[in-house]
C-alpha positions as CSV (number, residue, x, y, z in Angstrom):
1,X,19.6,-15.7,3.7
2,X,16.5,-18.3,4.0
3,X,13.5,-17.2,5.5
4,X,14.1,-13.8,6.1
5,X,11.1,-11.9,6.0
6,X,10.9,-8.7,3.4
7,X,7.8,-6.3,3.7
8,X,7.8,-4.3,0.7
9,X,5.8,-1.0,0.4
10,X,4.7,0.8,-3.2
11,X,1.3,1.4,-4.6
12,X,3.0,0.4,-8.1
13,X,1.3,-3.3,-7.7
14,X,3.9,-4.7,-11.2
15,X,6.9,-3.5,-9.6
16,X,5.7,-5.4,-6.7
17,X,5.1,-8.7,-8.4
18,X,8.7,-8.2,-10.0
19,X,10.5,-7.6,-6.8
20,X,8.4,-10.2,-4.8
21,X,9.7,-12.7,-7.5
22,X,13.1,-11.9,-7.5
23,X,13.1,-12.0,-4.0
24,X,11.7,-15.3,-3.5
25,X,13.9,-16.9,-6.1
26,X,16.5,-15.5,-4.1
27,X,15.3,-17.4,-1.2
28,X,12.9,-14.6,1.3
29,X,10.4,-14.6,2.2
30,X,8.6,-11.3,0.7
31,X,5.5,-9.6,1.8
32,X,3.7,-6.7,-0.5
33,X,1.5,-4.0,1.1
34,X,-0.1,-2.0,-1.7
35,X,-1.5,0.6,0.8
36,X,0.4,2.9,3.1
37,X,-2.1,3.5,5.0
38,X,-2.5,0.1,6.1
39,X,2.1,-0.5,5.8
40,X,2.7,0.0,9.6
41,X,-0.1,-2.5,10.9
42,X,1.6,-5.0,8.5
43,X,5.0,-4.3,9.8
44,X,4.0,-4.8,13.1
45,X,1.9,-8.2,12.8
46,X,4.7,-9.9,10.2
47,X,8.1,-8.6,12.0
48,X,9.8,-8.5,9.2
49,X,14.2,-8.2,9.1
50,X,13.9,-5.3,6.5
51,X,11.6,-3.3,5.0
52,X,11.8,-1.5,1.6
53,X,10.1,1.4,1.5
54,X,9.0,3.6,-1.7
55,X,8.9,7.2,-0.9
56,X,7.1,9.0,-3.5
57,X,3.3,7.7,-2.7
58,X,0.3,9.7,-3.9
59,X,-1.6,8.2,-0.4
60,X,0.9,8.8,2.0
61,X,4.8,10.4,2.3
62,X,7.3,8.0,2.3
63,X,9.4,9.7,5.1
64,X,6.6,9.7,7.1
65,X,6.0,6.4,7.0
66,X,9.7,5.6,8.0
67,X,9.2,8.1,11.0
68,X,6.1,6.1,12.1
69,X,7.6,3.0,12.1
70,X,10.5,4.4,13.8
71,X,8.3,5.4,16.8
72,X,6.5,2.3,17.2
73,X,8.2,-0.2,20.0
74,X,7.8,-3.4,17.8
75,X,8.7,-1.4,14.1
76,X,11.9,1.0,15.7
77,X,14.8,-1.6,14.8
78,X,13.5,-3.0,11.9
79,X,16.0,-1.3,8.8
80,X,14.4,0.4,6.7
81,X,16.0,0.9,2.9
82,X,14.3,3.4,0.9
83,X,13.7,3.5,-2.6
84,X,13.0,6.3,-5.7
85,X,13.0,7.3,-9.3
86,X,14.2,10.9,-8.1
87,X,15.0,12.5,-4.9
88,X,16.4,16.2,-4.1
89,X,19.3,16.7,-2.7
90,X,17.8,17.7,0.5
91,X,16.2,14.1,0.7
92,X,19.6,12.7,2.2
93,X,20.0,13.7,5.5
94,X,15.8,13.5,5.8
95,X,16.0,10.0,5.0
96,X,19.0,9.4,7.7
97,X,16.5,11.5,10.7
98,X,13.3,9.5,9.2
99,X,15.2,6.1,10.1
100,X,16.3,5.0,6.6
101,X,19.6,2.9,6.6
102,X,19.6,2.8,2.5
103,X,18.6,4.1,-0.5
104,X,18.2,2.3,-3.7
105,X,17.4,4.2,-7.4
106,X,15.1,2.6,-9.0
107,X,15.2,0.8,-11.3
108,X,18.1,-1.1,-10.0
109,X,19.3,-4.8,-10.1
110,X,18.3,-7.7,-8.5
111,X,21.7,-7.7,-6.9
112,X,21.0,-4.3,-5.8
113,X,18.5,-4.4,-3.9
114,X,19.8,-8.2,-2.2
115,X,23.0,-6.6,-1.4
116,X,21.1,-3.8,0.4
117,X,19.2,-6.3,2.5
118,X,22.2,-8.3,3.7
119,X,24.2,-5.4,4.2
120,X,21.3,-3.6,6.5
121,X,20.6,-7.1,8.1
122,X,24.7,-6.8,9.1
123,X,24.6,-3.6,10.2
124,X,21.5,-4.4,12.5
125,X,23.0,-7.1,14.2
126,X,26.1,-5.0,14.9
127,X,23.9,-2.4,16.1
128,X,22.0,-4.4,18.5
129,X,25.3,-5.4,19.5
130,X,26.2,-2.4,20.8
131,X,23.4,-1.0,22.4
132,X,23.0,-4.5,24.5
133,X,26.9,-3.4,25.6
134,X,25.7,-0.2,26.4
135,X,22.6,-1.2,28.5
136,X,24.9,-4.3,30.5
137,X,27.2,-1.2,31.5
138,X,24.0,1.6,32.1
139,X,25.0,4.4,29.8
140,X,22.6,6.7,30.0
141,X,20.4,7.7,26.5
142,X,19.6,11.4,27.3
143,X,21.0,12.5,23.6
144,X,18.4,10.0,22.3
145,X,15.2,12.2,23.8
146,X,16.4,15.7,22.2
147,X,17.2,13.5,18.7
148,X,13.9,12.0,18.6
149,X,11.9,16.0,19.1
150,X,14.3,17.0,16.3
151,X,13.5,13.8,14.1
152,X,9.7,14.4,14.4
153,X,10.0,18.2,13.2
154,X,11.8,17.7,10.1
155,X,10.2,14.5,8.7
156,X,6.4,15.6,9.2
157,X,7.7,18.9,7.2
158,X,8.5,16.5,4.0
């Protein structure tokens, strides 16, 4: 669990401090970004090994945010766990196209939120796994292309 690096995204700046704190006692390494607009850049410079994401922003959609990040070489791997007050029902699947691997309800405890991170962290590493095994024995990744058209659609719409 040491140094692994946490960028968290909300413009609520005392949720922020909280979760920073309780993250750093529990021995990350956080990083807040306050502004959306500025969330990606971040992402990209620190390389972080998750990044929680709130998704009701007045400056910029959550989900579109994810889907960014998800199309940028250096941001597409990173997990991305999602959190909210209040989401519809039709917020699911979106999340799952937009690249989120979790969801968290806020408010939720501290043990929440660190079992999310070590449970996305695992689930990377198997992932990367996988698709390593796939490239040493050339399977092709033509289902990928029509995927990503589809993904782009549906989370600019939210």
């Amino acid at each position: 669990m040491k140094n692994r690096k946490i960028v968290i995204i909300d413009e609520d700046k005392k949720f922020l401090g909280e979760l920073e704190e309780v993250l750093t006692a529990s021995g990350y390494s956080p990083v807040v970004v306050n502004d959306a607009f500025s969330a990606v850049d971040i992402v990209v410079q620190r390389k972080p090994d998750v990044i929680l994401l709130e998704l009701k922003m007045s400056s910029k959609n959550g989900f579109e945010l994810a889907n960014e990040m998800t199309r940028v070489f250096e941001t597409q791997r990173i997990p991305i766990i999602a959190m909210a007050s209040f989401l519809k029902d039709e917020s699911f699947p979106l999340m799952n196209l937009c690249g989120i691997k979790r969801y968290l309800k806020k408010p939720f405890h501290p043990l929440d939120v660190i079992s999310a991170i070590e449970d996305v962290i695992q689930g990377s590493r198997q992932l990367e796994e996988r698709v390593e095994e796939r490239r040493r024995y050339g399977y092709p990744n033509e289902v990928e292309n029509v995927y990503t058209i589809k993904k782009e659609e549906l989370c600019s719409r939210n």
